[in-house]
C-alpha positions as CSV (number, residue, x, y, z in Angstrom):
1,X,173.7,-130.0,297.1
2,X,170.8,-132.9,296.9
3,X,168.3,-129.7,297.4
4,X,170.0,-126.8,294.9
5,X,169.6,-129.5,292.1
6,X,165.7,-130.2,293.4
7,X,165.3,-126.9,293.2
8,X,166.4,-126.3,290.3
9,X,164.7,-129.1,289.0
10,X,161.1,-127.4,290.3
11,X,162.0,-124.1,288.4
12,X,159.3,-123.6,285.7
13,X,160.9,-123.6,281.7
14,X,160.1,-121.8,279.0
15,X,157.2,-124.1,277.0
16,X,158.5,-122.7,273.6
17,X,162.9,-123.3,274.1
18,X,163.2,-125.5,277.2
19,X,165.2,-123.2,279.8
20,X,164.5,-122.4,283.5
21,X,163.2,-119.2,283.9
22,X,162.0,-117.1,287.4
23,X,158.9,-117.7,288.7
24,X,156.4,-114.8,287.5
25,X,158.8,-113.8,284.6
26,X,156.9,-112.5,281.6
27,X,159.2,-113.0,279.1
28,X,161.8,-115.8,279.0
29,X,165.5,-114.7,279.1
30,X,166.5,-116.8,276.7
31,X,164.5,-116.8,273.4
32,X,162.6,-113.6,274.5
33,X,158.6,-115.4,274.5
34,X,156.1,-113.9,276.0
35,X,155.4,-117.0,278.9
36,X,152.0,-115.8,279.7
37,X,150.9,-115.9,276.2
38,X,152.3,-119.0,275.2
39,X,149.0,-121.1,274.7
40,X,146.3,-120.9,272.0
41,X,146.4,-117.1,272.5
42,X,149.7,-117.2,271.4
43,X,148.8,-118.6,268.1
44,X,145.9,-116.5,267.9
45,X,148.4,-113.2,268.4
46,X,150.1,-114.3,265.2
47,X,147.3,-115.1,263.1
48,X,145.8,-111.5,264.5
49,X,148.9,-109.3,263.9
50,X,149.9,-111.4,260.3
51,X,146.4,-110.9,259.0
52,X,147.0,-106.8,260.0
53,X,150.3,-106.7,258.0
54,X,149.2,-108.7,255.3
55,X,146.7,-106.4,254.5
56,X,148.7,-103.2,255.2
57,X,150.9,-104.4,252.7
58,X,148.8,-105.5,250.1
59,X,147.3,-102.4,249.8
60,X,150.7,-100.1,250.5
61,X,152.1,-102.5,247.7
62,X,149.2,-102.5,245.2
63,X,148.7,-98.5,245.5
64,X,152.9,-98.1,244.9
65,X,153.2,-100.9,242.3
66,X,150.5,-98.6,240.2
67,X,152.6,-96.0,240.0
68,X,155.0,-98.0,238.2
69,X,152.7,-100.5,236.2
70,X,150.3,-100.8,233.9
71,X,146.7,-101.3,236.6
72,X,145.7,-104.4,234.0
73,X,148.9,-105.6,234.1
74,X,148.3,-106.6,237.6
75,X,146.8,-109.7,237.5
76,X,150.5,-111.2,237.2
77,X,152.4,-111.2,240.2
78,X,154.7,-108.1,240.3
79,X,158.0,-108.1,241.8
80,X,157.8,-104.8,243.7
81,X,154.2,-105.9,244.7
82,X,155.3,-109.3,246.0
83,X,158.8,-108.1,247.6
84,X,156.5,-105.4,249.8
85,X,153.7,-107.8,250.6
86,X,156.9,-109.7,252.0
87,X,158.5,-107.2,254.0
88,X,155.3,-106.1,256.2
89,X,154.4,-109.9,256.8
90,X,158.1,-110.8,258.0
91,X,158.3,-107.5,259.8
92,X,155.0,-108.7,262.1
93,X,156.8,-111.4,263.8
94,X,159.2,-109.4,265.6
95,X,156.8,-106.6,266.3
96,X,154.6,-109.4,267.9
97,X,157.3,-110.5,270.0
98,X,158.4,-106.7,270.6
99,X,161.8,-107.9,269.3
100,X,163.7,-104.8,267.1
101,X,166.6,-108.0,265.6
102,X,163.7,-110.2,264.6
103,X,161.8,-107.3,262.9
104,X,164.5,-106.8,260.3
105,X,165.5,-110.2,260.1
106,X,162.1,-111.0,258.6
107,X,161.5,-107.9,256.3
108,X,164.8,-108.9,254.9
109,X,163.6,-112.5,254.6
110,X,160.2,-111.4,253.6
111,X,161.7,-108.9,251.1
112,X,164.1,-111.1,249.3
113,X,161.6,-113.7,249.3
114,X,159.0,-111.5,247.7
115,X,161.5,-110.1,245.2
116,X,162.5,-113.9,244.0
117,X,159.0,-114.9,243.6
118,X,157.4,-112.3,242.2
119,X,160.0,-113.3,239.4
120,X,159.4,-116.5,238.9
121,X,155.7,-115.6,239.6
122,X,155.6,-113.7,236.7
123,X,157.0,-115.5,234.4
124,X,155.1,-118.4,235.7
125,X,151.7,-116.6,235.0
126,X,152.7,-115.8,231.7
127,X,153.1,-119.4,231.2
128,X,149.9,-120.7,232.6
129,X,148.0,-117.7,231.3
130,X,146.0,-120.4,228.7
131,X,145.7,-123.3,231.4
132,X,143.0,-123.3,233.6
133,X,143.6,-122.1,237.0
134,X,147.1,-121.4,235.7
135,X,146.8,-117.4,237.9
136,X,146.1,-119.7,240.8
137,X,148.8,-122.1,240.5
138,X,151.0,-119.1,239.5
139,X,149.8,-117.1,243.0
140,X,150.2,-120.3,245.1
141,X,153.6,-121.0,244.6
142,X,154.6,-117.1,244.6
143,X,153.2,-116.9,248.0
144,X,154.2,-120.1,249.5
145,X,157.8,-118.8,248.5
146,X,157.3,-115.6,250.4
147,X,156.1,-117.6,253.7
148,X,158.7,-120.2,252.8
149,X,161.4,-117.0,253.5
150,X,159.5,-115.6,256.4
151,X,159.5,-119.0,258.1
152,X,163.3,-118.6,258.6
153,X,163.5,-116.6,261.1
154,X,162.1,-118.9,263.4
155,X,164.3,-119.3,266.5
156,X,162.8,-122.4,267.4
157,X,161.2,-125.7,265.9
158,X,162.4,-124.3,262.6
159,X,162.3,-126.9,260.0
160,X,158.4,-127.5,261.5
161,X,157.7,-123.2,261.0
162,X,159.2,-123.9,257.1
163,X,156.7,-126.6,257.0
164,X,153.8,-124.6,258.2
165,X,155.2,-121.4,255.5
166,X,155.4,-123.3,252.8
167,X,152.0,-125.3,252.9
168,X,149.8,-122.3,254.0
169,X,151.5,-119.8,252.0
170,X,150.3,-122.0,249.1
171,X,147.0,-122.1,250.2
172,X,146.7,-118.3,251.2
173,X,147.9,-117.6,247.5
174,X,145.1,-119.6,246.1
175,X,142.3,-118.9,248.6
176,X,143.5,-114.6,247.9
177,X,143.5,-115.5,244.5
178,X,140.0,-117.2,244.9
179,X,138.7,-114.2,246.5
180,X,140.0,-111.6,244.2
181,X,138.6,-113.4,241.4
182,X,135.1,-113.6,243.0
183,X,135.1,-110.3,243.9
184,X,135.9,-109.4,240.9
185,X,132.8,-110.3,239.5
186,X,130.5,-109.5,241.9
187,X,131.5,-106.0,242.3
188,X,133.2,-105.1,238.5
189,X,133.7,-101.0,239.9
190,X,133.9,-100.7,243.3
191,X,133.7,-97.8,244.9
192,X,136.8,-96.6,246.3
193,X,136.7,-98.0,250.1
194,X,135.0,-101.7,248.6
195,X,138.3,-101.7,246.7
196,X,140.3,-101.0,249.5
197,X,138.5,-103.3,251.9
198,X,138.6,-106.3,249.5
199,X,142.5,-105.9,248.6
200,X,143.1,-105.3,252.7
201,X,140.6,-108.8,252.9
202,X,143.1,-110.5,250.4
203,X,146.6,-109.7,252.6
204,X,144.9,-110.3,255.5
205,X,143.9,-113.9,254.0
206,X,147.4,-114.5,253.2
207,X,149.2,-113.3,256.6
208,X,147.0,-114.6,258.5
209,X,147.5,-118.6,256.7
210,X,151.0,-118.0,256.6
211,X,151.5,-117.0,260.4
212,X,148.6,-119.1,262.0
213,X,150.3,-121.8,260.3
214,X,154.0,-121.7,261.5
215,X,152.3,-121.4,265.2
216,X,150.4,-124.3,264.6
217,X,153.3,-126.5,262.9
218,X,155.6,-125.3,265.4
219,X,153.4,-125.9,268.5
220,X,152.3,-129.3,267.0
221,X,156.2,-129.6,266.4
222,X,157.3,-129.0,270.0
223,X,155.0,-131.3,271.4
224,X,156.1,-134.4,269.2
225,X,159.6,-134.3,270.0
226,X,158.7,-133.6,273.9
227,X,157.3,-137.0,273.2
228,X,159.6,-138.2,271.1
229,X,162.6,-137.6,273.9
230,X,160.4,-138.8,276.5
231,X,159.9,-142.5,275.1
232,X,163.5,-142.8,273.8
């Protein structure tokens, strides 16, 4: 008995939920991580493959939103923009973790997130078109909305990965915002592929804050209450 619970004892854990798992297992059974990725690769993965969808969908949104809209009228946040923007950066968390669930879970998050905040968004903008850096304030809290909704789906360390949504989806709305606005003025009629590079630039800025930062806060999470448990 003394040597089943030793041995048990000796299995190796997943770093990211705390159960045993076999030794040499790639993926843990219970919360699905990859266990040989889980390090600062791992939060590199999600900064890589959020930086991809952000951009995808900035420019999939942007080209269908001027379909519908007015091109000048796009300086405010648009609903239909802003509730696509959301669905490709929830979706990349389950296709990073190759799980089908989590993939919907956070297009649905990401959706409904987008959808909410482009409304407020835009009637926010409206409101702080005459205030300086009002467009900035109005893109900051649209966006740290969005990654306030994709953080949900976190299956772990959650209220740390609704931390690390809300603060750097703020700052990925005013740093895209930033950029747009620079860019803007140093290239006022790009030609077509400068245009599509510079709005792929400004999704990728914002995925990339948004999903680099619920690693981070998550990591940094899981490693103060390891400490936490071990000196109570």
């Amino acid at each position: 008995m003394a040597e089943k619970i030793k041995e048990t004892r000796q299995r190796p854990v997943c770093p990211r939920c705390g159960a045993p798992t076999r030794r040499g297992a790639r993926y843990c059974g219970h919360c699905g991580v990859s266990l040989r990725l889980w390090d600062v690769t791992w939060s590199l993965r999600r900064s890589v493959g959020g930086a991809i969808a952000g951009g995808a969908g900035w420019v999939f949104g942007l080209g269908l939103t001027r379909l519908f809209s007015d091109p000048a009228s796009l300086t405010f946040p648009h609903p239909l923009f802003a509730c696509l923007v959301g669905l490709f950066i929830g979706a990349a968390g389950g296709l990073m973790e190759r799980s089908f669930g989590l993939m919907w879970k956070g297009m649905v998050a990401g959706g409904l997130g987008g959808v909410v905040a482009g409304i407020f968004g835009n009637v926010l903008a409206h409101a702080l078109s005459s205030v300086d850096n009002g467009y900035l304030a109005a893109h900051a809290v649209l966006w740290c909305l969005v990654g306030l909704m994709v953080s949900t789906v976190s299956t772990r360390e959650r209220m740390w990965a609704l931390l690390g949504g809300l603060l750097f989806g703020a700052l990925g709305g005013a740093l895209n915002w930033s950029f747009s606005v620079a860019m803007t003025l140093e290239m006022p009629q790009p030609v077509w592929y400068m245009a599509r590079g510079v709005e792929f630039t400004n999704g990728a800025i914002l995925g990339a804050l948004i999903w680099g930062g619920m690693a981070f806060f998550e990591r940094w999470g899981l490693q103060f209450e390891r400490r936490r448990r071990f000196w109570i």
